[in-house]
C-alpha positions as CSV (number, residue, x, y, z in Angstrom):
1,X,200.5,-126.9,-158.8
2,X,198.9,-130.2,-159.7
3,X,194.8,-130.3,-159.0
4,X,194.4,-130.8,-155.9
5,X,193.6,-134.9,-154.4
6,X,189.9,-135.8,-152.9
7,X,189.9,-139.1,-151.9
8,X,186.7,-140.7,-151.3
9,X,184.3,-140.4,-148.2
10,X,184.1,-143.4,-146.5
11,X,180.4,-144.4,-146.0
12,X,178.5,-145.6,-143.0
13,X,178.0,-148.9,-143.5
14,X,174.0,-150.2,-142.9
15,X,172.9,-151.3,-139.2
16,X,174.1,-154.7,-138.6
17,X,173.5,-154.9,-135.2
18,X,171.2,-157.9,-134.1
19,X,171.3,-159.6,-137.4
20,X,172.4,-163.0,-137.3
21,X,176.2,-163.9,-138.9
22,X,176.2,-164.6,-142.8
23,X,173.4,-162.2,-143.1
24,X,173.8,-160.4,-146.7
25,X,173.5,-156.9,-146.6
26,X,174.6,-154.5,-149.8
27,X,176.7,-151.4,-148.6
28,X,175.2,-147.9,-148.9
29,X,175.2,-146.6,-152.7
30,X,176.4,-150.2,-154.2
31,X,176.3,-150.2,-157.6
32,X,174.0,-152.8,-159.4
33,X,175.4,-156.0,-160.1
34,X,176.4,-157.1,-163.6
35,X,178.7,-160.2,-164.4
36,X,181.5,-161.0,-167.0
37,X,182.9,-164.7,-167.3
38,X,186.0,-165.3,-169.0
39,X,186.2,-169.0,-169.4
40,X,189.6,-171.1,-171.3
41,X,192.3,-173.5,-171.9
42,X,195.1,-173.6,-173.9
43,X,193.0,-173.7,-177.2
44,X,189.6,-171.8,-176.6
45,X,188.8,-168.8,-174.7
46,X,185.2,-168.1,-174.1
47,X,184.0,-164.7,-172.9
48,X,180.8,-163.0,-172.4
49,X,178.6,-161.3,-170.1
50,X,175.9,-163.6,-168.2
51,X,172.9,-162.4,-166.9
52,X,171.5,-162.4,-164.1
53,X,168.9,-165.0,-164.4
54,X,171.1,-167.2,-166.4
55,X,173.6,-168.5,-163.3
56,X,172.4,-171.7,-164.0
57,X,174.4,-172.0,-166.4
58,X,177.9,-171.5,-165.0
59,X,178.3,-175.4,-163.7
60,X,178.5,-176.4,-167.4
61,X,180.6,-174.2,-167.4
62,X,183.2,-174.7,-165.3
63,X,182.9,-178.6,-166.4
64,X,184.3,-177.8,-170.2
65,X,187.1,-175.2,-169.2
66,X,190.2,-175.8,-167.3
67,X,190.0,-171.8,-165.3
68,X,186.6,-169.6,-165.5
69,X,187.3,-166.2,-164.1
70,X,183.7,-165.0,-163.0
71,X,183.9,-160.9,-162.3
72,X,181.1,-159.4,-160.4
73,X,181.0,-155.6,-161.1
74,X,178.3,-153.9,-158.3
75,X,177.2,-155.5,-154.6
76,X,173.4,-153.8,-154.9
77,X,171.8,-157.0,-156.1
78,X,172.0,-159.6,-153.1
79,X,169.6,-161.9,-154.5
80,X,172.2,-162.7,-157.4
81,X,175.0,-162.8,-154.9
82,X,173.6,-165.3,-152.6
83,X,172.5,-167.9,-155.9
84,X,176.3,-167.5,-157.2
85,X,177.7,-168.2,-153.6
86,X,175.1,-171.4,-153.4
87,X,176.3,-172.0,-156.6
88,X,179.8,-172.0,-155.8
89,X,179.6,-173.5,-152.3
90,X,181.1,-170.1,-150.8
91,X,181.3,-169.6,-146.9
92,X,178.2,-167.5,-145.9
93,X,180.7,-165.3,-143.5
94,X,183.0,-164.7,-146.5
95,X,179.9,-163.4,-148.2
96,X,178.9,-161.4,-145.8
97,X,182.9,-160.1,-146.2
98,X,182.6,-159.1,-149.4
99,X,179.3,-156.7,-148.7
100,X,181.5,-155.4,-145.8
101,X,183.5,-153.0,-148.1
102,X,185.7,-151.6,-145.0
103,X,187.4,-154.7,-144.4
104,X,190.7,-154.8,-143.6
105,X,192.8,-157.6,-146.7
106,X,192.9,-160.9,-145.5
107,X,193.2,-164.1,-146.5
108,X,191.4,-166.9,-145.2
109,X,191.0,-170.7,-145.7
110,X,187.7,-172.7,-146.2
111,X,187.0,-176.4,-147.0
112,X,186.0,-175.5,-150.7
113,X,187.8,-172.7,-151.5
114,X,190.4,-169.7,-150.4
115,X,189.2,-166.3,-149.7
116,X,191.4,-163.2,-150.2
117,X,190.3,-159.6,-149.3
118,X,192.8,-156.5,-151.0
119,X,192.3,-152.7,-151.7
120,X,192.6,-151.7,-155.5
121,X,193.8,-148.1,-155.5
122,X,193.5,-145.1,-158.2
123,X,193.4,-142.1,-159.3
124,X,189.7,-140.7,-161.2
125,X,188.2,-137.8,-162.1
126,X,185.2,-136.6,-160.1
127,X,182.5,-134.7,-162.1
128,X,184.0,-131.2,-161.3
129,X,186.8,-132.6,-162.9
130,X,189.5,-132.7,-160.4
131,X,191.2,-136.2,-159.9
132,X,190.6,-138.1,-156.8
133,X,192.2,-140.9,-155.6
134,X,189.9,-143.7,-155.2
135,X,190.6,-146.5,-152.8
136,X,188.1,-149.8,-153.8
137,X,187.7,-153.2,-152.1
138,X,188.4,-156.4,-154.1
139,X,187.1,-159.5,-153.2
140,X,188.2,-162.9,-154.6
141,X,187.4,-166.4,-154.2
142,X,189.6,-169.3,-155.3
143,X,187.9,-172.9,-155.8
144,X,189.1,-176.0,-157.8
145,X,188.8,-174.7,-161.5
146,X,187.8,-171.2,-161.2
147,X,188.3,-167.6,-159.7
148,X,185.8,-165.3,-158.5
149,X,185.7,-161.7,-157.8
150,X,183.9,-159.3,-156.3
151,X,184.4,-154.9,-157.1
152,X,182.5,-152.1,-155.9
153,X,181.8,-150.7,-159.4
154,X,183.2,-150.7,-162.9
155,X,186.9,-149.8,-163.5
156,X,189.9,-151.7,-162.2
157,X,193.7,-152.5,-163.0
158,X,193.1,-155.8,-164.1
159,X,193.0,-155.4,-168.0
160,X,196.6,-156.2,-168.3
161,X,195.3,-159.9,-167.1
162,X,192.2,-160.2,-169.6
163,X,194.4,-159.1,-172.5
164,X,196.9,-162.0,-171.0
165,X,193.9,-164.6,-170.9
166,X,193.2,-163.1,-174.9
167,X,195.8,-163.9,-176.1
168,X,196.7,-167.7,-177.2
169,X,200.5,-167.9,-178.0
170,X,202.0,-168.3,-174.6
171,X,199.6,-166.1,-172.7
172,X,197.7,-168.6,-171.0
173,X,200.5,-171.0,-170.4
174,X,200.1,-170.4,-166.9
175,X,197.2,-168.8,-166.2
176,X,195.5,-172.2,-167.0
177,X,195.7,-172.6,-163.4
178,X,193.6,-171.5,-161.1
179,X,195.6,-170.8,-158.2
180,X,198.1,-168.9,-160.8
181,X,195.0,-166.6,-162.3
182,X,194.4,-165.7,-158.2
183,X,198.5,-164.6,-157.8
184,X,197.8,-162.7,-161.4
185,X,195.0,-160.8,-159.9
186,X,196.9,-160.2,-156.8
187,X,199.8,-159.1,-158.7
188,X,198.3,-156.8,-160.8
189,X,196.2,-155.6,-158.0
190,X,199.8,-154.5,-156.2
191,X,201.2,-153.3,-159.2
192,X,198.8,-150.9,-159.6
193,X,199.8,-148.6,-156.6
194,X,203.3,-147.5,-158.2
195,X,201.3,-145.0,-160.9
196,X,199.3,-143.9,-158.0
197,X,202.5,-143.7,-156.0
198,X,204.1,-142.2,-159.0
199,X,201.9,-139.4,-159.1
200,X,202.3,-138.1,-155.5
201,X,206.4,-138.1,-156.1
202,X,205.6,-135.8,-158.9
203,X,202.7,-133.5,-156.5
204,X,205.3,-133.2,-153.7
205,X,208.8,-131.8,-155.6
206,X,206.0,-129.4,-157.2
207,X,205.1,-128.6,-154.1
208,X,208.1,-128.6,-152.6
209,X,209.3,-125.7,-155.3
210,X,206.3,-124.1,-154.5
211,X,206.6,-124.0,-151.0
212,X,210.7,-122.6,-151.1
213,X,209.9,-120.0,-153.9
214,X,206.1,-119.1,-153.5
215,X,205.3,-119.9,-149.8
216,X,201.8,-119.7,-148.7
217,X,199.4,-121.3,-146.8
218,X,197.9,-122.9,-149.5
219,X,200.6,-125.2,-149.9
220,X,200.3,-126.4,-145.9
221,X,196.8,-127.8,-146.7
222,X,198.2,-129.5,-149.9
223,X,200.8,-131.3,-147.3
224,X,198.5,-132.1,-145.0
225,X,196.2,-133.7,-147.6
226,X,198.7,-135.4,-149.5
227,X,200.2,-136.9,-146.1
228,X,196.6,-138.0,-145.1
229,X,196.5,-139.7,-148.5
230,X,199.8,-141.6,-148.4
231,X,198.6,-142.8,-144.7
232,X,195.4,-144.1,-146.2
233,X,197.0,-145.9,-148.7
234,X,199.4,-147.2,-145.9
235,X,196.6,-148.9,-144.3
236,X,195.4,-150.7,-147.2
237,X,198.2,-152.0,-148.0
238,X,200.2,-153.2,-145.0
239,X,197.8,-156.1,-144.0
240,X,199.0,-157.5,-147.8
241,X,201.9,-158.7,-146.3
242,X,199.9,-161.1,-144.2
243,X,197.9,-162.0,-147.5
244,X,200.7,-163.4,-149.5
245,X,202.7,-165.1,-146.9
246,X,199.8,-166.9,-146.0
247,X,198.7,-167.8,-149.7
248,X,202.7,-169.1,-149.3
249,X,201.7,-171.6,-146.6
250,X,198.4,-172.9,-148.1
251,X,199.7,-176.6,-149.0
252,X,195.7,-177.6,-150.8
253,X,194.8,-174.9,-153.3
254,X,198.4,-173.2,-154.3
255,X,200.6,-175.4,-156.0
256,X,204.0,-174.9,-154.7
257,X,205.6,-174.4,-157.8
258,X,203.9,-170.5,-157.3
259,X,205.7,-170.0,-154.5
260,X,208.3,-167.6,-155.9
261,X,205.8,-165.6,-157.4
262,X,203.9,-164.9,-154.3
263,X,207.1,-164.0,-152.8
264,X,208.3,-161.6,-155.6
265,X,204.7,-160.0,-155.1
266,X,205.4,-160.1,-151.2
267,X,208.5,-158.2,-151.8
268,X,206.5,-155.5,-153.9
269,X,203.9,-154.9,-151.0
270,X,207.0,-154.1,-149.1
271,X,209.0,-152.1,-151.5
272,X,205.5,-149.9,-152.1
273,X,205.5,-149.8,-148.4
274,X,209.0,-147.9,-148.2
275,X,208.4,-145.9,-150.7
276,X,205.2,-144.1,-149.2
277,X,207.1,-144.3,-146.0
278,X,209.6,-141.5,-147.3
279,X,206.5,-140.1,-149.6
280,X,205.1,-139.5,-145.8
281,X,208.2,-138.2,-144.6
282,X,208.8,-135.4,-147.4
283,X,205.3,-134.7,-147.1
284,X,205.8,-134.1,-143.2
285,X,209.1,-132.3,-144.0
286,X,207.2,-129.6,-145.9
287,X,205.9,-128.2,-143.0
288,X,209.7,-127.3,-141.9
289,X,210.6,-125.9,-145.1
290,X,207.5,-123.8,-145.2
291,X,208.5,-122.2,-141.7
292,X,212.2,-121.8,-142.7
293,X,211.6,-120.2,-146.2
294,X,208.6,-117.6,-144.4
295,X,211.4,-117.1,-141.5
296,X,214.5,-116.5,-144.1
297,X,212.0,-114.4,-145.8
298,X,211.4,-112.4,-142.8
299,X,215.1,-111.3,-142.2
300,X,215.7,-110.5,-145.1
301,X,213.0,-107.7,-145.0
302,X,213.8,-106.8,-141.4
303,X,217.4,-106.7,-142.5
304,X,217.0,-104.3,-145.3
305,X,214.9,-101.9,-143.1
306,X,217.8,-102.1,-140.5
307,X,220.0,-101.5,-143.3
308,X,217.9,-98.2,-144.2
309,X,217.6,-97.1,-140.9
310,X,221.4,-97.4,-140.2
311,X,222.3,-95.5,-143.3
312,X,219.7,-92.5,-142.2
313,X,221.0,-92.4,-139.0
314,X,224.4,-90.8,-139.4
315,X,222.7,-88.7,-142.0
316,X,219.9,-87.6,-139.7
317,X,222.5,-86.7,-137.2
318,X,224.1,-84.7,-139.9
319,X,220.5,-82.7,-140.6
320,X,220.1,-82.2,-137.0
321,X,223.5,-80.9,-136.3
322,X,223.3,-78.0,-138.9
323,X,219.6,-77.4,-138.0
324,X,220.2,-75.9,-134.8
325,X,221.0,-72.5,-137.3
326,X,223.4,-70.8,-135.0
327,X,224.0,-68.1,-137.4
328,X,225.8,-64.9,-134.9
329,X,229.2,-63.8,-134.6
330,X,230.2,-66.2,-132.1
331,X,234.3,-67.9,-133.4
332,X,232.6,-71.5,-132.1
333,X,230.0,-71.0,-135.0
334,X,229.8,-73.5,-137.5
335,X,231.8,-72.0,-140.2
336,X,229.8,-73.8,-143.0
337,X,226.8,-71.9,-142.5
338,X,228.4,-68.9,-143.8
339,X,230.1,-70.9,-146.4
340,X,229.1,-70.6,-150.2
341,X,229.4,-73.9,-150.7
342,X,228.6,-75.4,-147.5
343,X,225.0,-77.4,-148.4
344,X,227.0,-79.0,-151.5
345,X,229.8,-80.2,-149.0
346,X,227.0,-81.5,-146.3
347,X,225.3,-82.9,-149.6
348,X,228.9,-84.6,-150.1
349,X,229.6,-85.7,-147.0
350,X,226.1,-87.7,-146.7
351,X,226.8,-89.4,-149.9
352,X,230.0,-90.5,-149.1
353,X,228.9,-92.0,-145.6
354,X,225.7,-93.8,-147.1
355,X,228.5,-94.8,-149.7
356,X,230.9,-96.2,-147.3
357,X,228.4,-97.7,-145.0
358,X,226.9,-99.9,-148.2
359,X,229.8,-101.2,-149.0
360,X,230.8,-101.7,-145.3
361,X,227.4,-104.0,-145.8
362,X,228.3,-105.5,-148.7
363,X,231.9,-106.8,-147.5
364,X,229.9,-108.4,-144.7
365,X,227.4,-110.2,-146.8
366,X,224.5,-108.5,-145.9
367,X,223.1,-106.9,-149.0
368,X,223.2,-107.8,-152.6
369,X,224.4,-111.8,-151.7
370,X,221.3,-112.0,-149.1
371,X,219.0,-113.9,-151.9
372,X,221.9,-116.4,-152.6
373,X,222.5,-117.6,-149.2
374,X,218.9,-117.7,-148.5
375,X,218.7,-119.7,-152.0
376,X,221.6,-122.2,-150.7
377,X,219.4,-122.5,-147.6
378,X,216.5,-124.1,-149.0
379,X,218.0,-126.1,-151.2
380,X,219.9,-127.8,-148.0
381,X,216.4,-128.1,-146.8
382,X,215.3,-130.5,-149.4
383,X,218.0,-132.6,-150.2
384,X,217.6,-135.9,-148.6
């Protein structure tokens, strides 16, 4: 049985009752905030980390590069967070968005730039090594020349896009646009639920062998956290839908010539969501099988001790007949009590009704096929 999925707690988020609307307020355990700019054109790339006292700097910046990608790893340090979003003429409310890290995705549209909420999703190892799956809140903001984004903590599915920005021959072709990097992000960010997804195919036909050849109640708490799972998951991801159909419509920051692409990633969002729509479904239908397989299991022992108990009765009958002893000179006495080989005969006789009553059984199916029906049972169970 594969180790066995802890997703992670969701934490209270701070009091914000009271405080007044674009108040920034870092989530509970944030991770301190380091940054990473990626800036290029067709012929140079320049990457580095910037720190935190040096955001001055990005304008000149952004003025010699076609796209800068800034990445903000960590929400602990609000200080840096509000500079960068005076910087960047960000909406204070989407700021205060991106610190609310149980927001639903979303996309909305301001005067200087496009903001897009979306779930990244994982799986980790915890530190008692058992892997986790580990739902985390992206955050990105798309202005005139650049892209900015916002994660809880190091880690994410986006590598495939730096090693895309890297490399010169025909890898930044199209990621020189802006609005292009933002559907790249969003792409990958999609992508990266079909290993996740991937992985809980493989947990449920293990535990769906498990369940038909080893039942327990082991493997009903495994179901019921691998369906909880799957319905977590479906939450994040069904508002996407709404995300890239109304990236679709934006006629000022997405060129129309993406259009397709947001589509094609529309119809992923979709195709993911099918898929843990019958993931949930299996996972539900494991409950079934589990009562089946304990129920087939549990005739087939009551049936072998009515088997036994039906062979033993004729025999007891025959015990009990010739136990009464009459043993006097009566003609209506048993004549095989004074027989010499009357207890071999009996002895006979028992063996050849047991004998004659198993294989009464097995013309009926009862004994020695039992397994294979019960077999041919399950397997019913869990085919589609």
């Amino acid at each position: 049985m594969p180790a066995k999925i802890k997703r992670r707690r969701q934490r209270p988020m701070k009091e914000r009752l009271g405080t007044a609307p674009g108040t920034l307020i870092a989530p509970l355990n944030a991770q301190p905030s380091t940054i990473t700019v990626m800036a290029y054109d067709t012929e140079a790339l320049h990457e580095e980390p910037l720190a935190l006292d040096a955001l001055d700097t990005l304008p000149d910046v952004l003025k010699h590069y076609d796209v800068t990608w800034i990445n903000v790893n960590g929400l602990a340090t609000v200080s840096v967070l509000e500079e960068l979003g005076q910087i960047l003429k960000l909406h204070p409310l989407a700021m205060e968005d991106v610190l609310n890290v149980h927001h639903r995705p979303k996309t909305e549209i301001f005067e200087n730039n496009v903001f897009v909420t979306t779930r990244m999703v994982r799986f980790v190892d915890d530190h008692q090594g058992e892997r986790r799956m580990d739902v985390e809140q992206i955050s990105l903001f798309l202005g005139k020349k650049f892209v900015l984004t916002f994660q809880e903590r190091e880690g994410d599915c986006l590598e495939a896009v730096r090693d895309r920005i890297r490399k010169k021959s025909g890898g930044r072709q199209k990621l020189k646009h802006a609005d292009y990097l933002l559907y790249a992000l969003i792409d990958a960010v999609v992508d990266g639920y079909y290993p996740v997804l991937e992985r809980f195919g493989d947990m449920i036909e293990a535990l769906e062998d498990s369940v038909i050849r080893t039942p327990s109640e082991s493997c009903i708490e495994e179901a019921h956290e691998i369906k909880r799972s799957l319905q977590h998951l479906r939450h994040s991801l069904w508002p996407m839908r709404e995300v890239a159909n109304a990236l679709i419509d934006d006629d000022i920051f997405i060129q129309k010539q993406w259009e397709p692409y947001l589509r094609d990633c529309s119809d992923h969002v979709i195709q993911i969501l099918d898929m843990l729509e019958t993931y949930r479904e299996r996972a539900s239908s494991l409950i079934e099988i589990y009562i089946s397989t304990v129920s087939f299991k549990m005739n087939e022992v009551i049936q072998v001790l009515t088997i036994i108990s039906t062979i033993f009765i004729p025999l007891s009958f025959l015990c009990g007949l010739y136990g009464m002893n009459f043993n006097t000179d009566s003609p209506y006495n048993m004549p095989e009590l004074s027989w010499r080989y009357g207890y071999f005969s009996l002895l006979t006789a028992m063996g050849v009704v047991a004998t004659l009553l198993m294989y009464y059984f097995y013309r009926k199916g009862w004994v020695f096929q039992r397994r294979q029906k019960i077999d041919k049972q399950a397997n019913k169970q869990t085919k589609p």
